[in-house]
Structure formats: structure tokens, C-alpha cells
C-alpha positions in Angstrom: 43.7 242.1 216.0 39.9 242.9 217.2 38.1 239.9 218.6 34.9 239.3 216.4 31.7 238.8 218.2 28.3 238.5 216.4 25.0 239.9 217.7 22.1 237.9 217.4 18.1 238.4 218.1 15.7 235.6 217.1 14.4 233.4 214.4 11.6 235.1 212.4 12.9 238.6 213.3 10.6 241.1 214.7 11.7 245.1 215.0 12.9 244.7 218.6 15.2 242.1 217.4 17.0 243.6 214.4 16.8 247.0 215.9 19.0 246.1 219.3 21.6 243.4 217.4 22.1 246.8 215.5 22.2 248.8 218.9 24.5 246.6 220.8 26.7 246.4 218.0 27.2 250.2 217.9 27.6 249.7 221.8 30.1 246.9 222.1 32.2 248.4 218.9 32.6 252.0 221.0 34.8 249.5 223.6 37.7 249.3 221.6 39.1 246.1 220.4 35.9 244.3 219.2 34.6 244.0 216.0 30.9 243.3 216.8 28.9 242.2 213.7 25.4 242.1 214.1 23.2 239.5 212.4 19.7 238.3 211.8 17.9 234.5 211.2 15.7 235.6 208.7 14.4 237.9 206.7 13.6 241.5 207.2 9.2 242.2 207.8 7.4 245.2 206.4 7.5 247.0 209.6 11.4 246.6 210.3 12.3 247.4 206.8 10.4 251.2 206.8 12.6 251.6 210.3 15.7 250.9 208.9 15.0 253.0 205.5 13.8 256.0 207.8 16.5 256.5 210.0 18.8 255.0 206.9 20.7 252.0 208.6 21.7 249.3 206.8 20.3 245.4 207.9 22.2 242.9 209.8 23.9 240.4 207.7 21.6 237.1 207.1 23.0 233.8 209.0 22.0 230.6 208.6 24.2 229.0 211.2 27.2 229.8 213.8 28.9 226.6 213.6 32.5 227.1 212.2 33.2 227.1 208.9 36.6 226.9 206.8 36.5 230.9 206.6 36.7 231.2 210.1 40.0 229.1 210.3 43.2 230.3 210.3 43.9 228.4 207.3 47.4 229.0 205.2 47.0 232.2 202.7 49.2 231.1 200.4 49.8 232.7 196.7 49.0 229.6 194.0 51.2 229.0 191.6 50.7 229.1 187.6 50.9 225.6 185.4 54.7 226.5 184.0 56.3 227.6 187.1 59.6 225.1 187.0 60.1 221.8 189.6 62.9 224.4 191.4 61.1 227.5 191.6 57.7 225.2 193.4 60.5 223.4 195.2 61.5 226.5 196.5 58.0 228.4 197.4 57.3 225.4 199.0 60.3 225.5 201.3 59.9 229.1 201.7 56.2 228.5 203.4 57.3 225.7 205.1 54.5 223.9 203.2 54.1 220.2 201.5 52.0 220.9 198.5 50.8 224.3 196.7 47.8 224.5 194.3 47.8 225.5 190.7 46.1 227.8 189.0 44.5 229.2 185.4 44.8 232.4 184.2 41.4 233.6 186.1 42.6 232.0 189.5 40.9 228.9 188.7 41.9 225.5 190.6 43.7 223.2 187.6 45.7 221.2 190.1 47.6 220.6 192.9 51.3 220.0 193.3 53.3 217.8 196.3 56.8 217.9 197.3 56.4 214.1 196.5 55.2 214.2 193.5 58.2 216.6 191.8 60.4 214.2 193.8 59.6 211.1 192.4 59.2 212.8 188.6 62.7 213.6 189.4 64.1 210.3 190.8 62.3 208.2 188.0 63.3 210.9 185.0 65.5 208.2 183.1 63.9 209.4 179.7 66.2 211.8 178.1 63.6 213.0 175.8 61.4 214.6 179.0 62.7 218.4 178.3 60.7 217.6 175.4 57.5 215.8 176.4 57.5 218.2 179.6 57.4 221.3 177.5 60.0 222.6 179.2 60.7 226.6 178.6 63.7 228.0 177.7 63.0 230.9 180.2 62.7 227.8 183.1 65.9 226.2 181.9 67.5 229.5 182.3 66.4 230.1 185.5 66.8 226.8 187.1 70.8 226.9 185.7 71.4 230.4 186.7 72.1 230.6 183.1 72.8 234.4 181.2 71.7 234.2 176.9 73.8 234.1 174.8 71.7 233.7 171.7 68.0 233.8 172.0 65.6 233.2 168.6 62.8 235.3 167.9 60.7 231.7 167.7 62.2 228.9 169.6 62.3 225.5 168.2 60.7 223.2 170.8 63.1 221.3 172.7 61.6 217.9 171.1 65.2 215.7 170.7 67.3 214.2 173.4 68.9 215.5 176.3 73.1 215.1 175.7 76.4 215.4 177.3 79.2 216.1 174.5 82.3 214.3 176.5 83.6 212.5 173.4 85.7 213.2 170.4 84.5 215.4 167.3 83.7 212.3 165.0 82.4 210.3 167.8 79.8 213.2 168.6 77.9 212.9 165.2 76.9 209.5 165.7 74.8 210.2 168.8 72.9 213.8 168.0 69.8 214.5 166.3 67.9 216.8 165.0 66.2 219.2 167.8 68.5 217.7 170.2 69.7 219.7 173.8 73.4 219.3 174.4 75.5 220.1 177.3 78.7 221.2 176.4 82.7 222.9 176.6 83.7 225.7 174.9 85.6 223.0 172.7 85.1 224.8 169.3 85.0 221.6 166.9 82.4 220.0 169.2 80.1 223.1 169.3 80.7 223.0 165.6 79.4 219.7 165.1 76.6 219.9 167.0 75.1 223.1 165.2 75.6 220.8 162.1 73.3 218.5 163.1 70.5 221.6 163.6 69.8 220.7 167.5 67.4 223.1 169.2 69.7 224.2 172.1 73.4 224.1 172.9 74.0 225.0 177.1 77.5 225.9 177.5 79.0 225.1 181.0 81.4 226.9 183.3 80.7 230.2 181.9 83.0 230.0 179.5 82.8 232.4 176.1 81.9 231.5 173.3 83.2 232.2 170.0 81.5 235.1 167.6 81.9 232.6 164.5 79.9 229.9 167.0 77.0 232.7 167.3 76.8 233.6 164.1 76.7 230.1 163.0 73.8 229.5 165.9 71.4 232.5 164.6 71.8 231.3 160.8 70.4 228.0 162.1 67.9 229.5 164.7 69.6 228.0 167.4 69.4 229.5 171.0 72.8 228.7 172.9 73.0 229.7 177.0 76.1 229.7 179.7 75.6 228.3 183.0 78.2 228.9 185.8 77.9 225.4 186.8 79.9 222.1 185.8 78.6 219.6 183.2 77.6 217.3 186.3 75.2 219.7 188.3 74.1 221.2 184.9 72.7 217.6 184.2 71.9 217.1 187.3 69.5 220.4 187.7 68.1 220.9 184.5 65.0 218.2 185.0 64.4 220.5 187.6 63.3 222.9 184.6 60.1 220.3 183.8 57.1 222.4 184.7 54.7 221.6 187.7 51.7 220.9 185.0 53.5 217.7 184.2 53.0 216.0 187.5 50.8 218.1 189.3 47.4 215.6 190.0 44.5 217.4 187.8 42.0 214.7 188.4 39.6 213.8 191.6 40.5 216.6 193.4 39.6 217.3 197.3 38.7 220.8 198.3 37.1 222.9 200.3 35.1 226.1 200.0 35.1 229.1 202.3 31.5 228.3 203.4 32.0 224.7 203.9 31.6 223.8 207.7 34.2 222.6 209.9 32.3 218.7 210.8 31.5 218.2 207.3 35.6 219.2 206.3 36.7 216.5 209.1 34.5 213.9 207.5 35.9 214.4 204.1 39.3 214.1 205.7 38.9 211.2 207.3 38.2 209.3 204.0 41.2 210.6 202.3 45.2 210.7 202.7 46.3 214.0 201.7 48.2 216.2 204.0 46.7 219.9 203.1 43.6 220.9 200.4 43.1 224.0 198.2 40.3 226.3 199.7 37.9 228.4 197.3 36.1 230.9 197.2 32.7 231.4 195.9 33.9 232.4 192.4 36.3 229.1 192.5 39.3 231.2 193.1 42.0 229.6 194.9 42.4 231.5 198.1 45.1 228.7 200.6 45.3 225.6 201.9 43.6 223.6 204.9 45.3 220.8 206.9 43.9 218.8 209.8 46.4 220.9 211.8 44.0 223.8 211.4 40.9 221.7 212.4 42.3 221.1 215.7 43.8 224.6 216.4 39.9 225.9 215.8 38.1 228.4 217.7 34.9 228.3 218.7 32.8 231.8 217.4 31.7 234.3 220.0 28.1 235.4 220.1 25.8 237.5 221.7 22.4 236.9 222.2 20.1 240.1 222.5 15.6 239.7 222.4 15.6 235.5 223.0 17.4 233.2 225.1 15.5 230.0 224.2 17.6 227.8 222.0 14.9 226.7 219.6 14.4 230.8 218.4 18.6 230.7 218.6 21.1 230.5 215.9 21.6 226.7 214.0 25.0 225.6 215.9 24.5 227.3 219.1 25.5 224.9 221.2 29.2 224.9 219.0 29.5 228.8 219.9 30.8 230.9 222.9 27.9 232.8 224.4 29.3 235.6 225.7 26.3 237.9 227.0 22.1 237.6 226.7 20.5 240.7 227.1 16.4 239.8 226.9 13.2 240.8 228.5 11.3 237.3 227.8 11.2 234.3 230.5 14.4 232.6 231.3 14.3 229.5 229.5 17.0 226.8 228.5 20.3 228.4 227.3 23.1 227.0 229.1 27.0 228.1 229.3 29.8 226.5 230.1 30.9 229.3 231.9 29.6 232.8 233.8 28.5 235.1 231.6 26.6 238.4 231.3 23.2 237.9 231.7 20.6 241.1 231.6 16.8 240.2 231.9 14.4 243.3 232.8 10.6 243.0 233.1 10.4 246.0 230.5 8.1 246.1 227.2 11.2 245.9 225.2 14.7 245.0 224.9 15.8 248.0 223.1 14.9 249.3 226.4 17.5 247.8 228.6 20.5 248.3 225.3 18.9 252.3 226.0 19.6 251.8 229.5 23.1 250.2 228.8 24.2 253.2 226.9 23.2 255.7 229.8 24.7 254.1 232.7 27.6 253.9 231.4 28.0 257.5 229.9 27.5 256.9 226.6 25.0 258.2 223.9 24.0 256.4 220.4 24.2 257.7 217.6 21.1 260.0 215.8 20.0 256.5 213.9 20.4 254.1 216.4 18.5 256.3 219.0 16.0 256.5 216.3 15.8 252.3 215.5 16.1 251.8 219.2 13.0 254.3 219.7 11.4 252.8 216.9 11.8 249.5 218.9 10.2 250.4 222.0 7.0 251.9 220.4 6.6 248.6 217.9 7.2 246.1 221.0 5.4 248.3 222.9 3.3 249.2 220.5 3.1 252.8 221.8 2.9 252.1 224.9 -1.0 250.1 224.7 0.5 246.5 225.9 0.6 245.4 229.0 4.1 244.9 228.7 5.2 248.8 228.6 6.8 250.1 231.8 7.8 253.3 233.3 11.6 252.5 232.1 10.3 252.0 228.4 8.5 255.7 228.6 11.8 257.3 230.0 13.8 255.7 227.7 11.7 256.9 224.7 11.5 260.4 225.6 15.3 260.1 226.0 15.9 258.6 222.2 12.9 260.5 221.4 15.1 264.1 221.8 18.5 262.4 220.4 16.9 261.1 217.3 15.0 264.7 216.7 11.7 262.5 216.1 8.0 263.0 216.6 6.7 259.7 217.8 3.5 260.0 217.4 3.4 260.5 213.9 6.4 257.9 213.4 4.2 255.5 215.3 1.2 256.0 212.8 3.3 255.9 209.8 5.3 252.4 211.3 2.0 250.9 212.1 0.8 251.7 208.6 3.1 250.3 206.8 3.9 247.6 209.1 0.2 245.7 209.2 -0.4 246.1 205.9 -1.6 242.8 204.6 -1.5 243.8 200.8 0.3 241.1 198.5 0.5 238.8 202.0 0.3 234.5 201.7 -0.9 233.0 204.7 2.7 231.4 204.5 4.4 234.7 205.1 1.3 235.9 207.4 2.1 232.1 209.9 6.2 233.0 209.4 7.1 236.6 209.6 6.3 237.2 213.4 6.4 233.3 215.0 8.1 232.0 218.0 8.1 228.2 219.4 7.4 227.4 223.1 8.0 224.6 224.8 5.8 224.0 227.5 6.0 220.4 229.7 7.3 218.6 226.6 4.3 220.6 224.8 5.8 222.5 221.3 3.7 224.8 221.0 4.2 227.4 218.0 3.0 231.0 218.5 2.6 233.3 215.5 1.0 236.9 216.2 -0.3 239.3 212.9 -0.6 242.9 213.8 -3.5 244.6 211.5 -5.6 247.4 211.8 -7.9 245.8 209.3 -8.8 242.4 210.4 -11.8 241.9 208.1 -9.4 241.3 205.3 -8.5 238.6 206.3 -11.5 237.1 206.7 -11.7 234.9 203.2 -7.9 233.7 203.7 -8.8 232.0 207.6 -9.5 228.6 205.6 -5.8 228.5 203.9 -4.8 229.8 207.2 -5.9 227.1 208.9 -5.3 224.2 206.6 -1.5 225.1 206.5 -1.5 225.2 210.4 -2.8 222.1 210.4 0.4 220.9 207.7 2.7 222.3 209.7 1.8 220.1 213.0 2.2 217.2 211.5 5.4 218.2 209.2 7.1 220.2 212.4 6.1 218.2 215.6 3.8 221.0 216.9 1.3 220.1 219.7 -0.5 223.1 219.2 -0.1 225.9 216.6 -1.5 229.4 217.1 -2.5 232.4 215.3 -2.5 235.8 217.2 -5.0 238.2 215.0 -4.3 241.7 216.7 -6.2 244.5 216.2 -4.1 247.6 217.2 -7.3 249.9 217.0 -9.4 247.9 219.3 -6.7 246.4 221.3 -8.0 242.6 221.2 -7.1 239.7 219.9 -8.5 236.8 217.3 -6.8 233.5 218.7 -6.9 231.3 216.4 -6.1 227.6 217.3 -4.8 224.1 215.5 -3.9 221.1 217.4 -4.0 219.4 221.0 -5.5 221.3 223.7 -7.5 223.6 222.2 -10.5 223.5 225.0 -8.0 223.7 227.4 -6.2 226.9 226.0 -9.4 228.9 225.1 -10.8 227.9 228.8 -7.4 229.3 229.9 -8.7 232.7 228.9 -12.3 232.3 230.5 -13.6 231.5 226.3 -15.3 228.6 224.8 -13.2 227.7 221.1 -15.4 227.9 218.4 -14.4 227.0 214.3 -11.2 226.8 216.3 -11.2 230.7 217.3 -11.8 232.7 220.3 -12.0 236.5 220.7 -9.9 237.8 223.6 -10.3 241.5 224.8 -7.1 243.4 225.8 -4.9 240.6 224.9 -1.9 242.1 222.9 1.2 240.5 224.4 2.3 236.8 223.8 4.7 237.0 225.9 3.2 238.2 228.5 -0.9 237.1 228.1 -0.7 234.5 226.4 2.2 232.1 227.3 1.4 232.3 231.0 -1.7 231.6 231.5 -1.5 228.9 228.3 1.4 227.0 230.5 -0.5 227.3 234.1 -3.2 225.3 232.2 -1.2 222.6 231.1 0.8 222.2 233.5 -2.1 221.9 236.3 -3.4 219.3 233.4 0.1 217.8 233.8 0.3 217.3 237.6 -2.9 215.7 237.9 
């Protein structure tokens, strides 16, 4: 069985994120005996989405969190059963699947109940009410099987098995005085005693020790629409076993049931345990289908998930439940910052403009080639992070890695790059919600959270009339998120410069940091492109000189 390992980039997705989770995956997949699903924290930007659609590759799944959940236990897969499946034949499956209880279902797969070993045992220690056949609506096809019974006379329409449950071990004129209409009766192949019986119009007749019965007997049955079977079993086990013909819907517990669904997460499936006594619980799925059965057992046999992390490795832009997951490998090109292991792992960091750089890099040294799209998304990648080359942060590597992808993916780059850069700063239809969200990471800097969001335009007028909502919901989400400082990065591709636009603490401090003076809490910074790599260092050399005095 392939070990599953997901692929991760960062909260609030940027191209270079999606495009090397999808990268890697390719990568790791090519090794044989993974099955590397990559996945994104959020949703897809304007930019990403016209990459993926031009090289036509489909986007990561969304994930909200890694912690375990009851789909990723190895939890019993166990068929259900239906509401008239006999006391024997649950008895049995149970037995078979080594298993104390087994959920019932409806005719769409529905949860209607759940059935215990102990509850068909104690309806069958406490059956002292000879009328239960009747109450149980019993079938006749149940009582057949549960006796190992053949037919000998079947009606088209049953009568229901209302009366009494009898044993005929007495003589002929005795009999009469004890049956009743619709009765059951156990029974010889004593000829006056069958006789009697079928006078008194019961419902069923059970003939024991497989003994024949008489052609007269039938006939006289089918007159009265009475269906008479032979069991090869004495009149004391045929007694004995045919309560065991009560279907499960007659004790099964209907009411207050526990269960879990597939998405449910592993802490909040040991709580709910805790406060309850049952040994195993039916598992949904989304459409309420019953799909097994969880035990504590399978709680404490868990796995942890396996994850990679590729474009971050700062566990406030990771995956919710991080610290509950295996981190197998980081590949980043940001500052090493506060993701710890418990054990060695691979860990790739290269001063280059872009991480689908280094996955490039990966793929050549170790004799491999992607794939016509992923070259292209990978490509696609370094120009956006990059972009094309006009940030500080583009290398050497980055170039010779995009004239590499450049031939594989049979592109033109620089009319991709014009076409990408359209459509991705386009600021049609944008909220200054979407505008603070799409491209935002969170730094923390001496105990300083300080949120960084950067807007790529080639139009920065038109934003203009917005910069008071934008500023008033910068300002809401300080106090609602903890921020000590919340920035907007305005960048204007064309003139390679940036709007810096600033909420919070430190604001003299941060726009001093850059040689400015902050004014209507904005300051205009020539050549400054990259957060990573203008704006977060010189922002933490000020505060933390501020710090150490």
C-alpha cells in the first residue's frame, strides 16, 4: 500500500505556492510507492488560476486542517445490515467479523439503528412471551432459514404469524383445548394431531425431524391458506432456535444514537467517547451512509499524517494541526523561522527568487524531467515570484532554471509574463477584504505580529477612492486578530516601487526604517518589490535595535 504524504505551501496562496505543492507532487509520486497529494490553505487568486487554466492542471485540493480525522483511521469496513435480517443470521456476521455490534440500515444506506451481541442475547434470554413471533414480525423466510427448514407448503399471501407459539406433545383431544386461531405449532408427523391443528385455522404448522407429510395433510393446508415447513431438527432445538428468527429491528436501539462522520476529527471523537459506554460507533459519510464502525481501539492504533512543506516554514502561514503531523521535508526560499521536528528531516532553503526554483533544480540533479505542464506552472512560478526577473530577489539559478522550463514547456515568456501580469493585477470587481487577504503573510518579529499583505497592480490610481475602506478594515483587523502592526504593499510592476501603507504600532519607526517620513499613514518606497526580502529586514533590524535598548 503507497504511503500518503500531502504537499503544502502557505496560507493565503500565492502562484509560487500552488504551483510547487503541484510540482513536488509530480516529483515525489515518480519515486514509487508514495501517493503525494498536494493541497492548498485557501483559495485560488486571479493570477494562479489563469496559470493553471493555461497549461490546463487541475488545483490542489482545499484543506482546512491536518489533524487526523475518523477518515484517516483504519476503522472496521464493515457491510451494515438491513432491519429484518434474523437474531442468527446478525449473530453470525457478527462472529464472522469478530465484531460486538453491527449497524442497521434503510433502504438508501441510511443509519436506522444499531445492533449488540448483548442486546439479541438478552431479547433471547428474557423471550418468555409465546406470542413474540407475532409482535416481532417475524418472517416466514427468517424462520426458514434459522431452522434449516425446506417448504413444504408456501401461500401466495401469508397470514401473519399473530397467535401463540406451540409444542403439540399431547393427545388429539387434549390438543384443541390449547390452539388458536393464527397459532404456530411445532409438531410430529402424527396425522390426527396435524389434523387438528389445521382445524383450528393456525397460521403455520413446522414439522420436525424431516419427516413427510401426508398429501391429504397438504391439501387440507392450501384449502385453509396454511403454510406448513420441515426442519431436520428435534422438537427441542426447533423451540429452542426459532426466537432466533425475531428480526434485529425489534431490539436494535433506534434512539440517541452516537456516531461519527468521516470528517469528524480524531480529539473531538475521543471526547465523545469518554462521555459514553459503548464499545464501537457507526461512521457516515457525508450523504449519511453507513460506511463501518469506530472503537477506541482504533484511536490508539492512529497515525500521525505525513506532510510536506514547500514555499513557508513559519507555523503561523502552516497548516491548522501542524504540530499533530509528521513533517517530512521543507523545501523554502524564505528565512528560517520556527518549525520544529521531532526528528531529522530534509530541509532545502536556497537564497533564490523562488521556490519553484529549487523543485526545478530537484528534478535536474537527480535526472529527471517534469512533465510539459508542470515545467510550464513551475516557469510560470519563477516569473510571478520573480516577477520577471525585476525583484531583487531573482538570481542567476532562477534565469537558468527558466530558460530550462522555458524550452520543456514550448512557451514564450515574455508574452506569458504580459498576459499573467494582466490578468493577475487586475483589480476589477475586487473588496478591499479580498485586496488585504489574497496575498498576506504574518511575521512575527520580537513578540511583534506584524501582518504583511502585498497588491500587485499596474494601475495604482484605481485604487485611490477605496484607501479609506482599506484602512478602516486594517485597523478592525488589529484589534479583532492581535496585530501590532498591519501593512499594505501597493506595487506598481511598471514603475517598480511601492505604496506602503501602514496601521498600528510603530509606524514612525517602520517608515524611518526605509529613510521616509509616514504621512496619512503611507510612504512611497522606490525599488521596493520584495517583502521578503526589503521589507521584513530592515522592518525587524528596527525593532529589534528599539528592543535592545
Amino acid at each position: 500500500m503507497n504511503e500518503t504524504i500531502y504537499i503544502t505551501g502557505h496560507k493565503n496562496p500565492d502562484s509560487d505556492s500552488i504551483c510547487s505543492a503541484l510540482a513536488y507532487a509530480e516529483y515525489k509520486n515518480g519515486n514509487g510507492n508514495i501517493n503525494a497529494i498536494p493541497i492548498r490553505l485557501g483559495k485560488i487568486n486571479r493570477e494562479t488560476k489563469f496559470i493553471l487554466d493555461y497549461f490546463g492542471v487541475e488545483a490542489p485540493k482545499a484543506l482546512d486542517t491536518i489533524r487526523l480525522s475518523v477518515e484517516d483511521l483504519d476503522f472496521d469496513k464493515i457491510a451494515p445490515i438491513t432491519p429484518d435480517i434474523s437474531f442468527r443470521m446478525a449473530l453470525e456476521l457478527m462472529k464472522k467479523n469478530n465484531l460486538n455490534s453491527i449497524p442497521v440500515v434503510g433502504d438508501k444506506e441510511e443509519l436506522l439503528g444499531i445492533v449488540t451481541i448483548s442486546d439479541i442475547i438478552q431479547a433471547y434470554i428474557d423471550v418468555w412471551d409465546n406470542t413474540i413471533l407475532g409482535k416481532s414480525k417475524a418472517s416466514i423466510d427468517n424462520i426458514i432459514d434459522t431452522l434449516s427448514a425446506k417448504p413444504i407448503y408456501i401461500p401466495n399471501k401469508i397470514k401473519e404469524f399473530n397467535g401463540k407459539l406451540l409444542v403439540l406433545a399431547m393427545e388429539p383431544n387434549t390438543v384443541s383445548n390449547y390452539i388458536d386461531k393464527d397459532d404456530i405449532v411445532i409438531c410430529g408427523n402424527r396425522k390426527d394431531i396435524q389434523n387438528s391443528a389445521l382445524e383450528k385455522d393456525i397460521s403455520l404448522m413446522i414439522v420436525t425431524g424431516n419427516l413427510d407429510v401426508e398429501d391429504d395433510i397438504i391439501k387440507k393446508a392450501k384449502s385453509k391458506n396454511i403454510a406448513i415447513i420441515s426442519t431436520p431438527h428435534d422438537t427441542f432445538t426447533t423451540s429452542r432456535l426459532i426466537p432466533q428468527s425475531i428480526p434485529v429491528n425489534y431490539v436494535m436501539t433506534k434512539e440517541n444514537l452516537v456516531l461519527f462522520d468521516l470528517d469528524d476529527l480524531v480529539d473531538d471523537v475521543k471526547a465523545k467517547m469518554s462521555q459514553t459506554r459503548y464499545r464501537s460507533y457507526p461512521v457516515t459519510d457525508n450523504t449519511n451512509r453507513v460506511v463501518g464502525l469506530i472503537s477506541r481501539y482504533h484511536l490508539i492504533s492512529s497515525k500521525k499524517k505525513k506532510i510536506i512543506l514547500v514555499d513557508h516554514n513559519e507555523r503561523s502561514q502552516s497548516i491548522d494541526g501542524l504540530e499533530e503531523a509528521e513533517i517530512l521535508e521543507i523545501i523554502d526560499h524564505h528565512r528560517v523561522a520556527d518549525v520544529f521536528t521531532g526528528t531529522p528531516i530534509y530541509f532545502r532553503n536556497e537564497p533564490v527568487g523562488s521556490t519553484a526554483t529549487v523543485i526545478a533544480s530537484i528534478f535536474f540533479e537527480n535526472g529527471r524531467r517534469p512533465s510539459k505542464k508542470i515545467a510550464g506552472i513551475l516557469a510560470a512560478a519563477i516569473i510571478s515570484d520573480t516577477l520577471l526577473f525585476k525583484s531583487p530577489t531573482a538570481t542567476k539559478t532562477d534565469k537558468v532554471m527558466l530558460k530550462r522550463l522555458e524550452k520543456i514547456a514550448n512557451l514564450n515568456v515574455k508574452e506569458f509574463a504580459m498576459e499573467m501580469f494582466k490578468e493577475g493585477t487586475s483589480l476589477i470587481g475586487k473588496t478591499p477584504d479580498q485586496l488585504l487577504s489574497e496575498d498576506f503573510k504574518v511575521f512575527t518579529i520580537d513578540e511583534n505580529k506584524i501582518g504583511i499583505a502585498q497588491v500587485y497592480t499596474m494601475d495604482p490610481e484605481s485604487l485611490k477612492d477605496m484607501k479609506a475602506d482599506l484602512l478602516s478594515l486594517m485597523q478592525r483587523r488589529i484589534e479583532t486578530e492581535g496585530y501590532t502592526t498591519f501593512i499594505l504593499m501597493l506595487t506598481d510592476i511598471f514603475e517598480q516601487a511601492s505604496e506602503m501603507i501602514v496601521v498600528g504600532d510603530n509606524k514612525e519607526l517602520i517608515a524611518k526604517s526605509f529613510g521616509k517620513e509616514i504621512k496619512n499613514n503611507s510612504f512611497y518606497a522606490k525599488d521596493v518589490l520584495s517583502r521578503k526580502k526589503q521589507v521584513v529586514p530592515p522592518i525587524t533590524s528596527a525593532i529589534t535595535a528599539v528592543e535592545e535598548i
